[in-house]
Each structure stands twice: as C-alpha cells, then as structure tokens.
C-alpha positions as CSV (number, residue, x, y, z in Angstrom):
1,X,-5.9,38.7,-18.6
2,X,-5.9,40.5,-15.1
3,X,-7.5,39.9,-12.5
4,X,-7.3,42.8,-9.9
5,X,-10.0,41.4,-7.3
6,X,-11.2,44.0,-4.2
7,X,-12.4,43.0,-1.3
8,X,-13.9,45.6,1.6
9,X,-14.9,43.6,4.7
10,X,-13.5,40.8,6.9
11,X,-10.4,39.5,5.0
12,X,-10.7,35.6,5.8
13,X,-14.3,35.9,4.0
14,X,-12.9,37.6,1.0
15,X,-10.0,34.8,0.9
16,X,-12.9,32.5,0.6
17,X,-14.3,34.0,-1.9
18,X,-11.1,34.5,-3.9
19,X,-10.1,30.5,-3.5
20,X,-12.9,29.6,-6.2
21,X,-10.8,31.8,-8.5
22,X,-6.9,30.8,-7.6
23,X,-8.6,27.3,-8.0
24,X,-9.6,27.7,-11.3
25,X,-5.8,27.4,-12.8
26,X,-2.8,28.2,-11.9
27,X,-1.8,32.4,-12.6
28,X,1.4,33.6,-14.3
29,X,1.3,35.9,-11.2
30,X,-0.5,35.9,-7.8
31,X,0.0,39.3,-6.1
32,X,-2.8,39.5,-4.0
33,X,-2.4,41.2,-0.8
34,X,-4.4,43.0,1.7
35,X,-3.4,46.5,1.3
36,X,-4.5,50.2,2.6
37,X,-7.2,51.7,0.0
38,X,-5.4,54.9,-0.6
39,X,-2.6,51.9,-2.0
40,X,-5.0,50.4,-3.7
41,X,-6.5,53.7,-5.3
42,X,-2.6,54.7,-6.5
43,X,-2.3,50.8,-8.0
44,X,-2.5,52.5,-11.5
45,X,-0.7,55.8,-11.7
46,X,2.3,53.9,-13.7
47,X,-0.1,53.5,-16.6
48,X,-1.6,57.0,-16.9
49,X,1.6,59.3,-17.1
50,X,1.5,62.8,-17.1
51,X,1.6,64.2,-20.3
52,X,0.1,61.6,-22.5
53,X,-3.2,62.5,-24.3
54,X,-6.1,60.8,-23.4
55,X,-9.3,60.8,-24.3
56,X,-12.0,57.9,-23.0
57,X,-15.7,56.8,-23.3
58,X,-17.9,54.4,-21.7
59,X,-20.8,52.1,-22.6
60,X,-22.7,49.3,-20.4
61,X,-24.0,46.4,-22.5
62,X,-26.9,44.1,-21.4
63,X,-24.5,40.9,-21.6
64,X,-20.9,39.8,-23.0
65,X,-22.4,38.1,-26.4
66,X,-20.2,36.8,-28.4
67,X,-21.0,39.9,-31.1
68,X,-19.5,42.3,-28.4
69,X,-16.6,40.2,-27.4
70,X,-16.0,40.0,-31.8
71,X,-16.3,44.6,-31.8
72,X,-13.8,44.8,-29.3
73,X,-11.6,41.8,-30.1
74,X,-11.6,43.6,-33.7
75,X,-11.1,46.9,-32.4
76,X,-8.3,46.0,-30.4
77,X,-6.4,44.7,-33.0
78,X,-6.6,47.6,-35.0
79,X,-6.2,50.7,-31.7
80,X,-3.5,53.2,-33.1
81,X,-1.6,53.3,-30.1
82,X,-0.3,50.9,-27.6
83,X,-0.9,52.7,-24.6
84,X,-5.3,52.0,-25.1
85,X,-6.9,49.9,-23.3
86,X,-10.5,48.0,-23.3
87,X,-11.5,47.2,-19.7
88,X,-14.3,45.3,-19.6
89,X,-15.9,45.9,-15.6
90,X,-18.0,43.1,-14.0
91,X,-20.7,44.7,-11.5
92,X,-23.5,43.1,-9.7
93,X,-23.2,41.7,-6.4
94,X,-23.7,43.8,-3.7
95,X,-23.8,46.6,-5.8
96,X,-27.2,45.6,-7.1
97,X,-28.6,44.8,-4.0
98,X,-28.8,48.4,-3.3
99,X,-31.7,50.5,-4.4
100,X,-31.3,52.6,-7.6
101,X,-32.4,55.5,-5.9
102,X,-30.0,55.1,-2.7
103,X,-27.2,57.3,-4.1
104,X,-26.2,59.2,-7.1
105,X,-25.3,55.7,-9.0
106,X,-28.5,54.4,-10.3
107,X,-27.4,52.1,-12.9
108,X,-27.4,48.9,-10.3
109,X,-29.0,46.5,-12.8
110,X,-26.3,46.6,-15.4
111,X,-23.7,43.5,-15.7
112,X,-20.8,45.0,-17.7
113,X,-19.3,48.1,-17.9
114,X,-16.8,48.7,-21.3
115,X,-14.4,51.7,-20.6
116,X,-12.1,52.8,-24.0
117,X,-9.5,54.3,-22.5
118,X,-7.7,55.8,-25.5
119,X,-4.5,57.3,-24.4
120,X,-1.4,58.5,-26.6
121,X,2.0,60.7,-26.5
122,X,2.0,62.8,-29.3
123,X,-0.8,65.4,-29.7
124,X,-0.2,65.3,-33.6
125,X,-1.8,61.3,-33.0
126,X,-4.9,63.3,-31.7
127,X,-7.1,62.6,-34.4
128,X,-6.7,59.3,-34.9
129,X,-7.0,57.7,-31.8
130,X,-10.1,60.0,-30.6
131,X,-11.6,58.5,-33.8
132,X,-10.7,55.0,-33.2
133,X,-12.2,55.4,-29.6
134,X,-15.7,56.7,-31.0
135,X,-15.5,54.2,-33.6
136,X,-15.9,51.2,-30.9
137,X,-17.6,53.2,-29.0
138,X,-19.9,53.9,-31.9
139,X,-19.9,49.5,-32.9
140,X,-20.8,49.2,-29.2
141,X,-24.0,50.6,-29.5
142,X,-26.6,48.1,-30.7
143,X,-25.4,45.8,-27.2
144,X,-25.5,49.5,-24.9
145,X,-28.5,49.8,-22.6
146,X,-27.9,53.8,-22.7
147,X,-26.1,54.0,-19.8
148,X,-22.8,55.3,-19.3
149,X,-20.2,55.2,-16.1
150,X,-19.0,58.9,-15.4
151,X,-15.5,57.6,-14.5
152,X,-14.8,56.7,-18.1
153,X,-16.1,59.9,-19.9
154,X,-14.5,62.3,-21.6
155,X,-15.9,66.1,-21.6
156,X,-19.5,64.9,-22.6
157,X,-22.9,67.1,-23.6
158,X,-25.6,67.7,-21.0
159,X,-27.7,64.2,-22.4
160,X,-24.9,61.8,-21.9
161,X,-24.2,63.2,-18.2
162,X,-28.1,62.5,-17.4
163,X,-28.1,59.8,-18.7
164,X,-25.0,58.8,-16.8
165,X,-27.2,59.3,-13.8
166,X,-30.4,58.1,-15.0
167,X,-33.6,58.5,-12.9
168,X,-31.3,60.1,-9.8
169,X,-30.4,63.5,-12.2
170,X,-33.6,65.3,-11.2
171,X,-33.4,64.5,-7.6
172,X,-29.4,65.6,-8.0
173,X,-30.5,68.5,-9.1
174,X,-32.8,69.6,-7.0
175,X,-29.7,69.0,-4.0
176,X,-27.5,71.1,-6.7
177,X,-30.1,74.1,-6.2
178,X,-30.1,73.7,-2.0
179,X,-26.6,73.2,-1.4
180,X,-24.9,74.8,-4.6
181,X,-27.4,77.0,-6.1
182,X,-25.0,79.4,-8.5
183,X,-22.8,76.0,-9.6
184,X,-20.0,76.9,-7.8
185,X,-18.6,73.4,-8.6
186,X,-18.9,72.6,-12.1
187,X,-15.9,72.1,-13.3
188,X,-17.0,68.1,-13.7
189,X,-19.9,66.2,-15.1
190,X,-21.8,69.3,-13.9
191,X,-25.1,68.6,-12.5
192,X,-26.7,71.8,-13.3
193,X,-29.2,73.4,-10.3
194,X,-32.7,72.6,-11.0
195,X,-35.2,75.5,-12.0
C-alpha cells in the first residue's frame, strides 16, 4: 500500500500530524519531503505514458464495508491489464468543513472516493479492459451514494456530469450563461449555459 500524504500549511504542524502515521510501523519506504506543488502535481507522469489507452470511472461509497473491499479485491485479481489501478481516496477533514455550496465541489460529506483507472497499450485490448472497468464500476453500485469525482471520468453523458456537481450544477450554470454564454469552453465536463 502507498501512502502519498499532502500537507498545505505550516510544515512542523503537518510533521505532527504525519508522526501518528510513521508510528504506526515501520514503511518499506519513507520518502516524504516538503516539495514545490507543481513537483508534487508531476509526482505521477511516470505512470500515465503517452500513448497508452485509458479509460476511467469514478464512484463514492458511503463507507469501506467489507462487501466493497471483497468487489474490488475480486476485481483486481481478475483487471486484464497490469497497468490499472483501484485508488481508493480518503476525504473529509477540512474538506468537509466547508460548505457544499462554497465552490463548484459540493460532494463534502462523502468519505471515500474509488477511481478505476483502466489503462492499457494496445488499442486491440480496448474492449476488454473498458468492460472490466464498467464491470466494477457496475459491482460498486449498491455501496455508491450517486456521486461521482470529475477527475476520474471518462467522456460521460449530461446526468453523470450533474450529478458530479450535485446541487452547485444550476448555480454553475447560471455563471456559464454570464461569463460564457455561447460555451466557448466545452471541450470538458461541459457545464452547459443555463436557459
């Protein structure tokens, strides 16, 4: 398991913080280090290659229960290609301290984020994997609370990308019609103008 912990504020606090967890048993690896965030944002290019296929969804689940842990154990065991990877995301915190309505995230009060990041070399394996990634997905459902995390989505339909935003898509889109009424940017999870 990894543990890639991040820490925005005064660094002695966040050492404190991380001391519960280097306390907990000793790591194969501690390379923790106070670094620049554009470093940190780069920390993962090696995995993501150009030219491999991908092709990713995204569930949160109301808790870690033992039936999810069992779907994606299972599923693991069984991805077509090497390259996939389950991440399993942790939120709360500060995070849900803030208001659901304060910015364009509104999904503060979930716990666990899955991403299925299916990813591939050759385009021939297409099929396969994109089924094996919508068949967990699809096995995640009954412990989903209907939310999704935009980072982690493939191209989706109009539903999923409201429902990625939740309560905040109307108010989005009412900002979408002020500032970008003819959707000159849309080449995203388009937030269509309202009206």
């Amino acid at each position: 398991m990894q543990f890639l912990p991040r820490w925005c504020g005064d660094e002695q606090e966040g050492e404190a913080y991380l001391q519960s967890v280097r306390e907990f048993g000793p790591p194969l690896v501690d390379a923790v280090e106070s670094i620049p965030f554009p470093q940190m944002q780069a920390l993962f290019d090696g995995a993501f290659p150009d030219g491999n296929q991908n092709y990713w969804k995204s569930a949160f689940i109301k808790d870690l229960s033992d039936e999810a842990i069992d779907i994606m154990v299972e599923h693991a065991n069984t991805a077509p290609s090497p390259a996939t990877a389950i991440v399993i995301e942790l939120y709360g915190g500060a995070m849900a301290r803030v208001p659901a309505d304060a910015t364009a995230f509104g999904h503060r009060n979930s716990d666990y984020d899955v991403g299925i990041l299916s990813q591939w070399a050759d385009p021939a394996d297409s099929d396969q994997n994109i089924a094996w990634t919508r068949g967990l997905y699809d096995a995640l459902q009954p412990h989903a609370t209907g939310a999704y995390l935009l980072n982690f989505l493939d191209k989706e339909d109009d539903d999923l990308i409201r429902a990625s935003f939740g309560a905040n898509y109307e108010r989005l889109a009412v900002l979408k019609r002020k500032y970008d009424p003819d959707n000159f940017f849309r080449q995203n999870h388009n937030v269509a103008p309202a009206g």
